[in-house]
C-alpha positions in Angstrom: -30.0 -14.6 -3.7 -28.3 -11.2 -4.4 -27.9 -8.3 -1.8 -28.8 -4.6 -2.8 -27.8 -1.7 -1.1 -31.2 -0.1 0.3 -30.8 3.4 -0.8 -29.8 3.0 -4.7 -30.5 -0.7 -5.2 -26.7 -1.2 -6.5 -25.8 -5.0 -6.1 -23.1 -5.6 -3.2 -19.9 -7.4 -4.3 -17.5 -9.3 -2.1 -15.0 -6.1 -2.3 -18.1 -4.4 0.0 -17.7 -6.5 2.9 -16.2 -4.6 5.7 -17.0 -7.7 8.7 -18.7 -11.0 9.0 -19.5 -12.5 12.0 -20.8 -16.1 12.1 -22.8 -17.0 15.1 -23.6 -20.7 16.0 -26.3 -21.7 18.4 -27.0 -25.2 19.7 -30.5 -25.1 18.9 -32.1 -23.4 15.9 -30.4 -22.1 12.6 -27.0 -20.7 12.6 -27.1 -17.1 11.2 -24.4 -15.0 9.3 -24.2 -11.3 10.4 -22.8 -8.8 7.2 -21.6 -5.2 7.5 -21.2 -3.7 3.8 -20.5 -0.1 2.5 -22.2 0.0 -1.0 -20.1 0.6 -3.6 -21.8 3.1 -5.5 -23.6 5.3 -2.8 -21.4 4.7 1.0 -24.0 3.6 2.5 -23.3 1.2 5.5 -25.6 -1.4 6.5 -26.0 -4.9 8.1 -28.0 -7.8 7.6 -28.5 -11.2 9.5 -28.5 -14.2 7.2 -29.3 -17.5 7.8 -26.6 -20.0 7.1 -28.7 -21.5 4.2 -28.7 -17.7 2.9 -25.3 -17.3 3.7 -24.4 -20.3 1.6 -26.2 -19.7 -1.6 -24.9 -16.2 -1.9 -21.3 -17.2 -1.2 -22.6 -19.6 -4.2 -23.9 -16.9 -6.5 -20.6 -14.7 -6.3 -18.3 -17.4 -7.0 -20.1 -18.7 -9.9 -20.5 -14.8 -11.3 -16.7 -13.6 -10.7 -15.0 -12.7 -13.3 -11.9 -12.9 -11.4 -9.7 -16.1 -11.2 -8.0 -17.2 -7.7 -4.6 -15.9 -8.9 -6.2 -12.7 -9.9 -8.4 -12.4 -6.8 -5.0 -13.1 -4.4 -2.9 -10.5 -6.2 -5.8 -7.9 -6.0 -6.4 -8.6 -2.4 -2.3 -8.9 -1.9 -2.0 -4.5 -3.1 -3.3 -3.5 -0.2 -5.1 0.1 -0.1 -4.6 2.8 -2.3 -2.3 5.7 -1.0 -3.0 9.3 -1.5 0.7 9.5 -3.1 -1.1 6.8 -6.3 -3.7 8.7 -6.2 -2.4 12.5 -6.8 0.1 10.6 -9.4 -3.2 8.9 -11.4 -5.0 12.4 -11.1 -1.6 14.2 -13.1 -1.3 11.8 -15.4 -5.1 11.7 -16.6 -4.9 16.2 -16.7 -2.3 15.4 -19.9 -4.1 15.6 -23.4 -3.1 12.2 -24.6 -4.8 9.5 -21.4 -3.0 6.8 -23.1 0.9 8.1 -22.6 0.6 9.2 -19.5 -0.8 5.8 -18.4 1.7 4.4 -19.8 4.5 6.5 -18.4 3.2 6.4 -14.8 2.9 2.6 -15.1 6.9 2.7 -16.2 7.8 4.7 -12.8 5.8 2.8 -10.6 7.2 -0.5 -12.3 11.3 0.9 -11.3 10.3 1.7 -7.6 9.4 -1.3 -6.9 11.8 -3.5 -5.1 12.0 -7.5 -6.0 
């Protein structure tokens, strides 16, 4: 089981997940409720899966991750994106050669950072 954004059909990665709700009942099938913004278009939506759905997706994305645990951790660890990183990456990619100015802004972000 995969889950595809409604508007563009992009595929919807673990990163998309905004909130997940589990909701248990006594009698009857527990059911998973999923609010995602698609990665490629914005759109927000939700579903209501059933904890058998729920599962085997869960399933399919760990099998299909490229990431390991220790990568996934120290991704999830950064924290968002500031607008300061992101005016720095937009200088640095207006030089002609891509490549130094990677590597430069990598070297100043790599001294302001405090052990």
């Amino acid at each position: 089981m995969r889950l595809r954004c409604r508007r563009c059909d992009a595929p919807i990665t673990l990163d998309d997940f905004l909130y997940i709700a589990y909701h248990a009942h006594t009698m009857g099938a527990n059911r998973v409720e999923v609010h995602f913004q698609c990665g490629r278009c914005g759109h927000r939506a939700e579903r209501m899966l059933s904890q058998s759905a729920w599962d085997e997706l869960m399933l399919s994305y760990l099998e299909n991750d490229e990431r390991t645990v220790d990568e996934w951790i120290a991704t999830e660890q950064l924290g968002p994106i500031t607008a300061d990183e992101i005016r720095a990456v937009r200088r640095a990619l207006r030089h002609e050669n891509v490549l130094e100015s990677l590597r430069r802004w990598e070297r100043t972000r790599g001294e302001g950072q405090v052990e």
